[in-house]
Steps between C-alpha positions, in 0.01 A plus 500: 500500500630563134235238388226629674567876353524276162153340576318819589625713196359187287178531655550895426517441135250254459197692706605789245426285230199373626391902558548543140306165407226711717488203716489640815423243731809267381691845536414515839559153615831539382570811647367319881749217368843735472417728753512145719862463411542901509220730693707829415585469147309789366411383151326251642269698739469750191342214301299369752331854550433499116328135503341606794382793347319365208387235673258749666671485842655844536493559897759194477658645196596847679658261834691346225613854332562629850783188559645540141549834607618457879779323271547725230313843564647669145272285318319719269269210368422346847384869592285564219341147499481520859279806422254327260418282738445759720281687273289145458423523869435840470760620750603797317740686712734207553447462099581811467837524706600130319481662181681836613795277638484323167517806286802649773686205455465501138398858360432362150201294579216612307269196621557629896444892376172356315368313815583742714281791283220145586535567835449917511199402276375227763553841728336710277846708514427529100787802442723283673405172268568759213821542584557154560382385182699772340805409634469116417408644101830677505720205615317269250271683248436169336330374805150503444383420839536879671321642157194299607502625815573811476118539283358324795577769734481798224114344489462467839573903505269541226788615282312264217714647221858448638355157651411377059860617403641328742295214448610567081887483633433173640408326224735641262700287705324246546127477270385165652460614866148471594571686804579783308166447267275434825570809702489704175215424416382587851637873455309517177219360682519779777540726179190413347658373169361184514549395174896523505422299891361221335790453258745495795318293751411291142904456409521390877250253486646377172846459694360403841084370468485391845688834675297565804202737450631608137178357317252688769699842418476414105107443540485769662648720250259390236226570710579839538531532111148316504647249284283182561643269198485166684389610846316232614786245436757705689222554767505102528854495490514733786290298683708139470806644596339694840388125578786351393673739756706655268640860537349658207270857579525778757185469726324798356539361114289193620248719647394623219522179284350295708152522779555162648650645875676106518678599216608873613583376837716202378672766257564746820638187648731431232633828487584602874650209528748569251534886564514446881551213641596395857808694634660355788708777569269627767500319824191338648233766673469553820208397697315761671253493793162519435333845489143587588489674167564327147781722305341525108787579243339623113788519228403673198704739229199640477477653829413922310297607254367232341183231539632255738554797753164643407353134530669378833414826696161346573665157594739657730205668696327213549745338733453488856735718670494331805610190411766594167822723412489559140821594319543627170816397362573675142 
């Protein structure tokens, strides 16, 4: 018995070595090895939910969290990584509670306060985030992290001025996040001061060239200033990397670079595949029985005053009554 314990703590330390190599898959075959000599030694289930993890496979990483913890539940780091992987599969309440065990187990961490204020955002609960970023900034105020995020909400409320300092307080701490220099140059670009937008989104192309959709937002910028120094060349650019696939403009920046509709429709491709892709959380639909009328569902933001409503009206009254339901859905 004595040498199996033996055998399964050697395992232990060698998939942790292998984690920090970043070599996850040897991490993880080592972790299957010990836990075959010991399936309840919780170090080893830990590590196998972190290879797991960053291996992509995160619906087996939270099954491995959730035995880790059946063994040990005052685990503060199997709760909060149990939470990111949560938050990869976008299950956000059980995220949520993960990290909210983790911080109650262990009232210091500033990383579970941080992803927890991710999660109100996510809800669009952005006093709540506040207060959550807040509180991880007063248990470390060197962690730059919360800073960052804290702008991205103070933007998202239009509060463009505290959103820049907080931005500023992030990179006093840390001047080489291009996070930080992409999303403020976006609140200088919803400011209008696109000059001091394309020095941010420039220092985070400088850091980062191939962030996704950074370059469309920079030409973007110098469009707006009318500054066409080399236009045709980035136009080109633009161009390779849409048909190279690569994440690099919001849909509407490509619209008005480009008129080929290939090109604009591979670009809205690109980009709602990234910003919302398939979420399994939902279960299958239901079948329903067939109706003698068609049901007709139009989504629009732009269901008030404003052309598309003005526009549609006459679509809407062309449809035969007797044979759809049209829903507006706003």
């Amino acid at each position: 018995m004595a040498d199996l314990v033996n055998q399964a703590e050697a395992f232990l330390q060698r998939s942790t070595t292998a984690l920090l190599r970043k070599d996850f898959g040897e991490a993880l075959l080592l972790c299957d090895e010990g836990l075959a000599t010991n399936p309840n030694l919780a170090g080893l289930l830990y590590n196998r939910g972190l290879a797991l993890q960053e291996l992509g496979r995160c619906h087996d990483a939270v099954l491995s969290y959730d035995k880790a913890l059946a063994v040990n539940p005052d685990n503060p780091a199997a709760c909060y990584n149990r939470g990111n992987a949560l938050m990869s599969l976008r299950r956000y309440e059980e995220a949520l509670a993960s990290y909210e065990h983790a911080a109650a187990i262990k009232p210091d961490h500033a990383k579970a306060y941080n992803n927890i204020g991710n999660v109100f955002r996510e809800f669009r609960r952005y006093d709540e985030a506040l207060l959550s970023y807040d509180k991880a900034i007063i248990i470390n105020p060197d962690y730059v992290d919360p800073y960052c995020n804290r702008g991205v909400v103070l933007q998202e409320l239009e509060r463009y001025g505290e959103a820049l300092l907080s931005y500023d307080a992030a990179l006093a701490l840390n001047p080489d996040y291009t996070e930080v220099h992409y999303n403020r140059g976006l609140a200088l670009h919803d400011l209008k001061r696109y000059e001091e937008a394309v020095v941010s989104y420039e220092r985070a192309l400088a850091l980062e060239p191939d962030r996704d959709f950074l370059f469309g937002m920079w030409l973007g910028a110098n469009m707006k200033m009318c500054d066409w120094r080399g236009s045709d060349a980035h136009c080109q650019s633009l161009i390779s990397k849409i048909l190279g696939g690569e994440k690099v403009s919001h849909p509407f920046g490509v619209l008005a670079r480009v008129d080929s509709l290939s090109i604009q429709h591979q670009a809205a491709k690109i980009y709602t595949q990234a910003k919302f892709p398939a979420n399994p959380a939902l279960p299958a639909l239901a079948k329903h029985t067939r109706r003698d009328t068609i049901r007709i569902g139009y989504y629009s933001a732009d269901f008030h005053d404003h052309p598309v409503s003005f526009l549609m009206a006459g679509l809407f009254e062309e449809h035969d009554r007797s044979r759809f339901e049209l829903f507006a859905f706003s």
